[in-house]
Legacy VTK file of the C-alpha trace (Angstrom):
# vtk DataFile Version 3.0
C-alpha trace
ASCII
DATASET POLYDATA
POINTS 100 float
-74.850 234.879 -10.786
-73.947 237.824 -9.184
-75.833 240.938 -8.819
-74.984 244.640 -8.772
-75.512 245.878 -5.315
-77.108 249.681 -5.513
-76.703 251.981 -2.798
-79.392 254.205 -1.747
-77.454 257.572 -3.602
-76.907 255.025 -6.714
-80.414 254.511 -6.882
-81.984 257.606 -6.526
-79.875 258.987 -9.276
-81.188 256.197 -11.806
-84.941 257.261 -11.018
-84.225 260.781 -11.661
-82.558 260.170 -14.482
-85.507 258.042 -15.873
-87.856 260.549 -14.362
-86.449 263.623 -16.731
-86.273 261.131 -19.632
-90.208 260.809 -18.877
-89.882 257.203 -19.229
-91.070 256.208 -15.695
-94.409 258.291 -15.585
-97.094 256.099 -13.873
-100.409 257.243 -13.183
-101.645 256.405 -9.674
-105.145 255.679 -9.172
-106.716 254.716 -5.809
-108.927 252.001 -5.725
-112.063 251.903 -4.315
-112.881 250.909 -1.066
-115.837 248.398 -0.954
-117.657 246.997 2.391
-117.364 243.447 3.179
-120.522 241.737 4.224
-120.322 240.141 7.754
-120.254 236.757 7.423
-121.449 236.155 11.087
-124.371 234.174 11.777
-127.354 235.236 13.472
-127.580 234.511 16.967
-130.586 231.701 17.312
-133.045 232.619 19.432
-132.427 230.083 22.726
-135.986 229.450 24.669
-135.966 228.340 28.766
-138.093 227.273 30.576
-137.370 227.247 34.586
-137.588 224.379 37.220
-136.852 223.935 40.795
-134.618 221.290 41.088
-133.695 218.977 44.153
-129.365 218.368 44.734
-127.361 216.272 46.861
-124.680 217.702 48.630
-122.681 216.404 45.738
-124.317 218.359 43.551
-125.999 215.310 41.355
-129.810 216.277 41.092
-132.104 213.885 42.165
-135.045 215.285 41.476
-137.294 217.586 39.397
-140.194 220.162 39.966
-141.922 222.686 37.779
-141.664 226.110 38.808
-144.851 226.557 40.130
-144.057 224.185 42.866
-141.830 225.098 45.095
-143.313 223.995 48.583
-143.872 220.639 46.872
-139.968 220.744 45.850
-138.910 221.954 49.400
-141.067 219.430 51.097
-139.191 216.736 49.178
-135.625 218.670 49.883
-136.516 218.084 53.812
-138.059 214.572 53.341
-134.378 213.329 51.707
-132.240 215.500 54.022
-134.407 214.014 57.093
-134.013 210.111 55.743
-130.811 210.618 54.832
-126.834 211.231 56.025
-126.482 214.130 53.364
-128.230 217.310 53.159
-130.531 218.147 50.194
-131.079 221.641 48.649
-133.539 223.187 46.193
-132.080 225.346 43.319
-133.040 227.324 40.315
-132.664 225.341 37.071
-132.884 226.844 33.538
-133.460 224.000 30.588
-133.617 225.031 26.542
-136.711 224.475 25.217
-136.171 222.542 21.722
-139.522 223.477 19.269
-140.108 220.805 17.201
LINES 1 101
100 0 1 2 3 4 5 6 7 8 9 10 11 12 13 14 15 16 17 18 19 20 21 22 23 24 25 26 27 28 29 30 31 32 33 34 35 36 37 38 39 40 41 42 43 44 45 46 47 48 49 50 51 52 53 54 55 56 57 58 59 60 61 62 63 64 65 66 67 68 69 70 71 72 73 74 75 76 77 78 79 80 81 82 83 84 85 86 87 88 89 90 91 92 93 94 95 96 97 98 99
């Protein structure tokens, strides 16, 4: 099937035409605008508790202290580095607390 190909001109004279024959009067109404809720969850609260922890100078930790002791944790980080080949460091560690 073929189709009639309009030009711009060709087509702007049809819509006048239909506009002074007042068959092509359409009422525009704008549509209101309504807010979407977010659907984003809240943001669980995330609990840690801190630890000194004892690495090897590959970075695998060896051992564990709570926060409180330090010297003990330091002690420990000499002892190894002394009795070992590799030195041993004591570092910050953050773990999540999980509430049961």
């Amino acid at each position: 099937m073929a189709r009639k190909v309009l030009n711009r001109k060709e087509l702007r004279a049809e819509n006048e035409a239909a506009e002074a024959s007042g068959a092509a009067k359409k009422k525009v109404t704008k549509k209101k605008t309504t807010k979407r809720k977010s659907r984003k969850k809240a943001a669980a609260e995330v609990r840690l508790k801190a630890f000194w922890g004892i690495f090897n100078q590959s970075l695998k930790r060896v051992a564990v202290y709570d926060y409180a002791q330090r010297k003990a944790a330091q002690k420990k980080a000499d002892e190894l580095t002394n009795s070992s080949k590799s030195p041993h460091f004591v570092q910050l560690v953050k773990e999540v607390i999980e509430e049961a």
